[in-house]
LOBA-833824 format. One record per atom (N, C-alpha, C): x, y, z negated; residue in three letters. Coordinates in pm, whole numbers, plus 50000, padded with zeros to 5 digits. Layout:
BEGIN
XYZALA ...
This chain:
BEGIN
500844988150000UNK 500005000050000UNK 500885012350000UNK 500185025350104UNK 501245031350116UNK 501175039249979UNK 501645045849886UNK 500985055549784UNK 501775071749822UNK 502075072349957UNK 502745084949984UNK 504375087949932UNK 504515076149886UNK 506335078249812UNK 507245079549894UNK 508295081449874UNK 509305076050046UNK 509475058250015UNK 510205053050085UNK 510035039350076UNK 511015037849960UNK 512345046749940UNK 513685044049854UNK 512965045649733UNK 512205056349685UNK 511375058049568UNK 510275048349497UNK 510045041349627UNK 509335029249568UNK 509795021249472UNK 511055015949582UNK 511465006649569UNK 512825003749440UNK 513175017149370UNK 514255022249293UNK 514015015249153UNK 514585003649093UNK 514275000148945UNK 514945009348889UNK 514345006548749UNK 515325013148647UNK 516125007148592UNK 516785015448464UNK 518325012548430UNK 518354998748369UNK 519314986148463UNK 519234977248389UNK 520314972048218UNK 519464963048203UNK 520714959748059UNK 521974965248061UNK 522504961548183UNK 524254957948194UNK 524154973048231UNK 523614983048334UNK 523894995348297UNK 523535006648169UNK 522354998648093UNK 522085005647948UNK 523655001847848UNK 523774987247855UNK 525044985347764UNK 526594989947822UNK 526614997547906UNK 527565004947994UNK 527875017447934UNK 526405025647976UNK 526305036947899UNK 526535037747745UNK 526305024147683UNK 526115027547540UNK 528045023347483UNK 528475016847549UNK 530095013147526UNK 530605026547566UNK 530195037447662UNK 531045044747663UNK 530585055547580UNK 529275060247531UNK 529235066047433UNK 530235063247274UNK 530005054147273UNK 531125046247129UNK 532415048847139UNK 533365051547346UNK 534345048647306UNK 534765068447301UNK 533595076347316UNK 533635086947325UNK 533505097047169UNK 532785090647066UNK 532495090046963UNK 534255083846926UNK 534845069646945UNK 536055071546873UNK 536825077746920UNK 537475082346984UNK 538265095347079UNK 537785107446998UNK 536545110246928UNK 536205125346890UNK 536355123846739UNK 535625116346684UNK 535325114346522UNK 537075117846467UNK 537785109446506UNK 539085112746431UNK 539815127346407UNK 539775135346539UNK 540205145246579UNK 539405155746453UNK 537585154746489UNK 536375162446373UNK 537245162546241UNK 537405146746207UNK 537815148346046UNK 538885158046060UNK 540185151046091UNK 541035163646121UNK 540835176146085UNK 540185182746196UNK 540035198846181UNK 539255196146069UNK 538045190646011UNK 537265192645917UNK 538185191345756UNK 539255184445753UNK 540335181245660UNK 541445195745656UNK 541845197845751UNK 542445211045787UNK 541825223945745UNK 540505221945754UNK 540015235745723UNK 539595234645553UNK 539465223645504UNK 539085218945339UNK 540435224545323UNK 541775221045355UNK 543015225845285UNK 543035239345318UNK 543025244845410UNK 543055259745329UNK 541575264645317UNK 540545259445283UNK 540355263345153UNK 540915259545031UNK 541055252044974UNK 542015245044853UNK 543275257944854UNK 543915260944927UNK 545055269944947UNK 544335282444909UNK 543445287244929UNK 543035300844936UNK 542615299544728UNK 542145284444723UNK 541365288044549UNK 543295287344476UNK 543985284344534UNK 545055282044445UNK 545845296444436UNK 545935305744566UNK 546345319444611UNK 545665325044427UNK 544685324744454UNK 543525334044336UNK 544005325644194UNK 544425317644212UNK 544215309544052UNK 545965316443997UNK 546805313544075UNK 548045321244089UNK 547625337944066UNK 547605341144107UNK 547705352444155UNK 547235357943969UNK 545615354243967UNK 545535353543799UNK 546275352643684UNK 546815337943737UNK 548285339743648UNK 549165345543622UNK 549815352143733UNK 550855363743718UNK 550505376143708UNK 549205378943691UNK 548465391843604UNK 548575393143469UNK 548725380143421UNK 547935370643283UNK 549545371643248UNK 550885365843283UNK 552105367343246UNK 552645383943240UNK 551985389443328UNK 552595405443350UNK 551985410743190UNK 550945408443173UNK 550275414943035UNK 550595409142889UNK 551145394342910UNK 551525388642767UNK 552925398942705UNK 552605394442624UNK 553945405442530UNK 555615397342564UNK 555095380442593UNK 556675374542597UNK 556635370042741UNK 555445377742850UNK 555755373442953UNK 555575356042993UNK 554925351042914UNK 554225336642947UNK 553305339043061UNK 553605318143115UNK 552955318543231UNK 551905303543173UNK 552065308343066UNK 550915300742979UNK 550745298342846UNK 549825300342741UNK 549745297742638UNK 550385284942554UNK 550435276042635UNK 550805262742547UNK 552525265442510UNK 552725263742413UNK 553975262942371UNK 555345248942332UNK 554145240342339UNK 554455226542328UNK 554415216342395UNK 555125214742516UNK 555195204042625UNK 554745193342592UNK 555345186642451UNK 554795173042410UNK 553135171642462UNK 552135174842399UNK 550995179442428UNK 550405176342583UNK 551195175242651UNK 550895173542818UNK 550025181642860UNK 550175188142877UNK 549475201842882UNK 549225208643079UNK 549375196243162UNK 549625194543286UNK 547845201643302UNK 547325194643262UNK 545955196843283UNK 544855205543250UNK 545335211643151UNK 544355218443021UNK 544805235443075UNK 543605241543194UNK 543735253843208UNK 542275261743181UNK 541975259843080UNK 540755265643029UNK 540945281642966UNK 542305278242908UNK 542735299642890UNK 542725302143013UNK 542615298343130UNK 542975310643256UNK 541285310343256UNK 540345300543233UNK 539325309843249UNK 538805318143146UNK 538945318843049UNK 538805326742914UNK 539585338342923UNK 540855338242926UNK 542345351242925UNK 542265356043051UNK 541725354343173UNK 541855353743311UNK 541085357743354UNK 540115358143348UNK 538785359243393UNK 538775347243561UNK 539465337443541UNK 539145321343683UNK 537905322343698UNK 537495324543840UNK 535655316243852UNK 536325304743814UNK 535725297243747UNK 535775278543744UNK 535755274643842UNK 534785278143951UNK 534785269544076UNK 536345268744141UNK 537335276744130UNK 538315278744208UNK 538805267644154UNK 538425260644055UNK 539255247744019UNK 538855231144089UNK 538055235844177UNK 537955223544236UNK 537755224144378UNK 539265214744428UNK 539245216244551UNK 537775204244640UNK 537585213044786UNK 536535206444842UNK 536825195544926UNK 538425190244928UNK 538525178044930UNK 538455163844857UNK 537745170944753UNK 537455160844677UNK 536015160044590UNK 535765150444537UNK 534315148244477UNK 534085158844359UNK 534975161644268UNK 535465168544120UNK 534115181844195UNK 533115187744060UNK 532695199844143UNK 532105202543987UNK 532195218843966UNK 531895225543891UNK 530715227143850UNK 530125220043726UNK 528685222443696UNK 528175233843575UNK 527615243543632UNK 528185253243531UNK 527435249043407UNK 526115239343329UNK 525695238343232UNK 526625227243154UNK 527735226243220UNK 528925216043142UNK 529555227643006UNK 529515242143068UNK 530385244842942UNK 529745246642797UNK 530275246842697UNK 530245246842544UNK 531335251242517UNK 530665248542334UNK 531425259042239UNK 532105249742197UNK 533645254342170UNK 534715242042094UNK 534695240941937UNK 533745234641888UNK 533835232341752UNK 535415238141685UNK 536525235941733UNK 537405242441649UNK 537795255241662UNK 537595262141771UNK 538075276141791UNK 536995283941780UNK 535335280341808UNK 534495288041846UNK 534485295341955UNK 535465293342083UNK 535545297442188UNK 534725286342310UNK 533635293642425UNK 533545284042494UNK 534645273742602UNK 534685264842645UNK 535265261042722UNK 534455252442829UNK 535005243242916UNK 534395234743020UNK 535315221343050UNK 534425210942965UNK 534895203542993UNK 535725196143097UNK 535165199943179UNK 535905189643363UNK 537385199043377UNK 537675207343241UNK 538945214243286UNK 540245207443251UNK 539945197043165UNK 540935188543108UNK 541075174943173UNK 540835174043304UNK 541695161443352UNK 541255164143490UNK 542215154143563UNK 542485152543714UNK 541715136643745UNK 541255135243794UNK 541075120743802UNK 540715112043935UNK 541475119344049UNK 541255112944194UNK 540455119444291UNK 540725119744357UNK 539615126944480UNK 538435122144505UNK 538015107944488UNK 537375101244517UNK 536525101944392UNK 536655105244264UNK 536105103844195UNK 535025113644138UNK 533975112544129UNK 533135120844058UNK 532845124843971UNK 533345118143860UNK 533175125943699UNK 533825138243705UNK 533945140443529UNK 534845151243495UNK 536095155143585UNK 536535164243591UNK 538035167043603UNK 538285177343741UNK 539335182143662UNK 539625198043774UNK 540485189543876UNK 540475200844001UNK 541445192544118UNK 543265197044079UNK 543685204343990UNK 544405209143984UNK 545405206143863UNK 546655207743925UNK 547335207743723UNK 548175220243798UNK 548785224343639UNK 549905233143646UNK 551135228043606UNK 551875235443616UNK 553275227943540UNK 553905240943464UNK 553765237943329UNK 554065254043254UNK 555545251843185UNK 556135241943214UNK 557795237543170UNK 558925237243277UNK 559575240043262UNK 560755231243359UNK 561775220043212UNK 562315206643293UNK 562335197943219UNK 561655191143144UNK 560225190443180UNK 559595188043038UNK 559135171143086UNK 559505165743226UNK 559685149443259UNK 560595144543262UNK 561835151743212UNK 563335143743244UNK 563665127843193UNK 562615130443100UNK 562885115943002UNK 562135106543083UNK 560875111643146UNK 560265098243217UNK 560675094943376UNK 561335104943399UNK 562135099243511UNK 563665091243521UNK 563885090043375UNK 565625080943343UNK 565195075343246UNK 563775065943239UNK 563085055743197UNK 562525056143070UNK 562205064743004UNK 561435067842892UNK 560215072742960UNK 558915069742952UNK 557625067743022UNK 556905075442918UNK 557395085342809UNK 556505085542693UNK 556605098242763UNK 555565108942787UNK 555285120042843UNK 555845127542671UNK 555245126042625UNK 555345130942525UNK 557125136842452UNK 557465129042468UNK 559205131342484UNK 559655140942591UNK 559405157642499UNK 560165168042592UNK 560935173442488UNK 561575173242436UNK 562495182842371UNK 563075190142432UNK 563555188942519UNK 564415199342629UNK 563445203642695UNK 562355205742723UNK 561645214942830UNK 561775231542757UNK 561895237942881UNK 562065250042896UNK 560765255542954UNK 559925266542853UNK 558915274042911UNK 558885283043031UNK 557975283843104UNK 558505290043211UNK 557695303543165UNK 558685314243179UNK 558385330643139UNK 558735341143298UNK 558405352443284UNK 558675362943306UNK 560235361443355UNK 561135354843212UNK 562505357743210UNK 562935346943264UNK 562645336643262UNK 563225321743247UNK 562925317643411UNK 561855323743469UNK 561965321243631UNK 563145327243700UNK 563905336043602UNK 565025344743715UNK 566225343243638UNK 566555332343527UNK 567485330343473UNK 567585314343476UNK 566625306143527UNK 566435288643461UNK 567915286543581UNK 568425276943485UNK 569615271443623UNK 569595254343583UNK 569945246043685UNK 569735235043707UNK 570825225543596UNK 570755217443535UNK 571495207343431UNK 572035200643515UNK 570875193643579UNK 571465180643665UNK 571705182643805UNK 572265172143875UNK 573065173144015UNK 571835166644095UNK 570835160444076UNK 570005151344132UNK 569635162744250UNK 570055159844405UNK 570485162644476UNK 570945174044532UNK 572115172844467UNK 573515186944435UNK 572665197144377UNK 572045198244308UNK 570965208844259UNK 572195218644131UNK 572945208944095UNK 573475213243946UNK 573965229043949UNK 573595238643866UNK 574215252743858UNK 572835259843942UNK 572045251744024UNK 571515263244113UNK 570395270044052UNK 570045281744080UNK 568685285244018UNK 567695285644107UNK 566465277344092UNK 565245281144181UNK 564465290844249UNK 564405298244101UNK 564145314844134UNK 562065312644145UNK 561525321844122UNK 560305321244113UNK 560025315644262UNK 560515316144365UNK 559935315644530UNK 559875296144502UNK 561145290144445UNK 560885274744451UNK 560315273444305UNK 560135280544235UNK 559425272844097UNK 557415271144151UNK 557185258044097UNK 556055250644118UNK 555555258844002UNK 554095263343975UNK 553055268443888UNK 551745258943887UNK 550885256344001UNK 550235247744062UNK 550205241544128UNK 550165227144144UNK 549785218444244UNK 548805207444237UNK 548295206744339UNK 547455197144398UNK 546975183444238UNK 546005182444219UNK 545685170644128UNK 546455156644168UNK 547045150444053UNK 547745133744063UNK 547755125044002UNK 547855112344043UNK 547385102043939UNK 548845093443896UNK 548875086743774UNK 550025075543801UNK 549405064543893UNK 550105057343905UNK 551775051943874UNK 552355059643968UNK 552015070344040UNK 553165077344107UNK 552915092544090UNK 553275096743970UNK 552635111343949UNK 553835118644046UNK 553185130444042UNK 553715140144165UNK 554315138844269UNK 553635132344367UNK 553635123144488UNK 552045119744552UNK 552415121044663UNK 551155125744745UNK 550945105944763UNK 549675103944720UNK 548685092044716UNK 547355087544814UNK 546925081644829UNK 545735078044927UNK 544585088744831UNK 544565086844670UNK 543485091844625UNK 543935106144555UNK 545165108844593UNK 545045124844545UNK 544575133444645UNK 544245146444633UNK 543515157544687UNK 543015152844833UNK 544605156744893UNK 544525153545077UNK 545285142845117UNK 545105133145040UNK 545775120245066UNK 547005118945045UNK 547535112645121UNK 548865110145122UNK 550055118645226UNK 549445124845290UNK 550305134245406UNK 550965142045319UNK 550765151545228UNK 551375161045092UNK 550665163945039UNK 550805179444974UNK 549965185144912UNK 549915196244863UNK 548835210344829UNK 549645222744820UNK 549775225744690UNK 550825236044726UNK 551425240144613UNK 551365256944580UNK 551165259044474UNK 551405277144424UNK 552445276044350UNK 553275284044426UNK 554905292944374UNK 554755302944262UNK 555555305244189UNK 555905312044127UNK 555535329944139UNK 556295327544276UNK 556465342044335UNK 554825349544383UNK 554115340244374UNK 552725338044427UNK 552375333544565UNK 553165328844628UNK 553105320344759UNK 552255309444730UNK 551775308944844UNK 551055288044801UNK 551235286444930UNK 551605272044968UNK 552095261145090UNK 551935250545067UNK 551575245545180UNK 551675229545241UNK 552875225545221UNK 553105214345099UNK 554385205645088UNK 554005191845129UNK 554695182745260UNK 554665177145284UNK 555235165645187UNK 554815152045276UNK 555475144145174UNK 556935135645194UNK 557475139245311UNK 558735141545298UNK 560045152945233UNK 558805162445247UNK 559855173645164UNK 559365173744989UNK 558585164244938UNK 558165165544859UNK 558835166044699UNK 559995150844686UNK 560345150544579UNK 561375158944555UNK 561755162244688UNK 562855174944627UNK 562575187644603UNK 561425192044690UNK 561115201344630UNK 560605205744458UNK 559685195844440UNK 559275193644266UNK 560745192144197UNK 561935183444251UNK 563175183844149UNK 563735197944161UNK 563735205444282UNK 564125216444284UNK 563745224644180UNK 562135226544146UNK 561135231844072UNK 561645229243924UNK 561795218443883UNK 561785207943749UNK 562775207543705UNK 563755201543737UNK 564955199843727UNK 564895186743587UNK 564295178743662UNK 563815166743586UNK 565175156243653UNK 565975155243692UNK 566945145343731UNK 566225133043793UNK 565315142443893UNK 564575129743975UNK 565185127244110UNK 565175113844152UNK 565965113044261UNK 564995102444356UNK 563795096544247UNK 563155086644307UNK 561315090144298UNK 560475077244355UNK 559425078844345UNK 559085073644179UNK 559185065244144UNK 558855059544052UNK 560215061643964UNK 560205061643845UNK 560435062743693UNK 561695050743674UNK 562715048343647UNK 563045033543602UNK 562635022743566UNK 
């Protein structure tokens, strides 16, 4: 019957299996070719943000040291204490949004009906400010530590594991960023001074067994991780330039990943 079509229009099936499952293999292999690249930039642009909350969290700090009377670049006075984690004076002495403490590469996120009053001081604080606990993880814990010593791991890097064992850590001040000079040689470092531009203030949240060392579950994985200087710089430290830079910083007589 004629129905007025041309004859090719009649006669034209549609798309069969083997060309539906054609189309649909190359959608998939177009999707993996793109997805990787997305995270990427989408990972790239999470780190500097993370870079930009660390600029401000710094930057606070050396407002906060300019105004102390002895030029501290932090209240704690006692390394033993581990005090890596516990930056709740920068939001109290500082005026920190809290949020700047959690980077958006990771789960960690600021709930503001977390904070309370500290039964011993009568000052409020916020809980999730006292620990680091993985990227992946969702409880408590800031994305961030500081490091308010130089020396204050020497012992757990020449096999004493007890954090707690700093006697030799040196506070880091005003004075002590432009006078600290190196003990040890751990790689030819000995005599040199860092100077605020290589001293570490903030970096990136870490877990053991490989503290300060870029991990699958710290911040941005394992590629590195950033860091706020002294001087108030913050950068991408890779994880080849990594342990020397922190020994540069530390002057912990580290030469390895792991501890003895």
């Amino acid at each position: 019957m004629d129905n007025g079509y041309p004859e090719e229009r009649r006669n034209r099936a549609g798309m069969t299996l083997v060309e539906l499952l054609v189309v649909i293999a190359v959608l998939g292999l177009l999707a993996a070719l793109l997805l990787p690249g997305l995270g990427r930039a989408r990972e790239r642009g999470r780190r500097a943000a993370c870079l930009n909350n660390l600029k401000q969290i710094v930057t606070a700090n050396l407002i906060y040291a300019d105004e102390d009377d002895a030029g501290r670049l932090s209240p704690h006075d006692d390394a033993s204490i581990h005090p890596f984690f516990h930056h709740n004076w920068l939001w109290l002495k500082a005026g920190v949004n809290p949020k700047l403490f959690f980077c958006p590469s990771t789960r960690q996120r600021y709930k503001p009906d977390s904070a309370r009053v500290s039964p011993f001081s009568g000052e409020p604080y916020i809980p999730a400010f006292t620990a680091s606990t993985g990227r992946w993880k969702s409880d408590a814990g800031n994305s961030y530590q500081m490091l308010p010593f130089y020396r204050n791991m020497e012992n757990y890097w020449n096999g004493n594991t007890d954090y707690r064992n700093n006697s030799d850590a040196v506070p880091k001040t005003l004075n002590t960023l432009n006078s600290f000079r190196h003990r040890y040689d751990a790689f030819s470092l000995q005599d040199k001074a860092p100077g605020p531009s290589a001293t570490w203030l903030f970096c990136d949240g870490d877990k053991r067994p490989r503290p300060f060392y870029p991990d699958p579950e710290n911040n941005h994985g394992q590629a590195g991780g950033n860091v706020a200087f002294a001087d108030g710089a913050v950068r991408w430290v890779s994880r080849a330039d990594y342990v020397y830079s922190h020994e540069l910083s530390q002057d912990n007589n580290r030469t390895r990943l792991y501890p003895r």
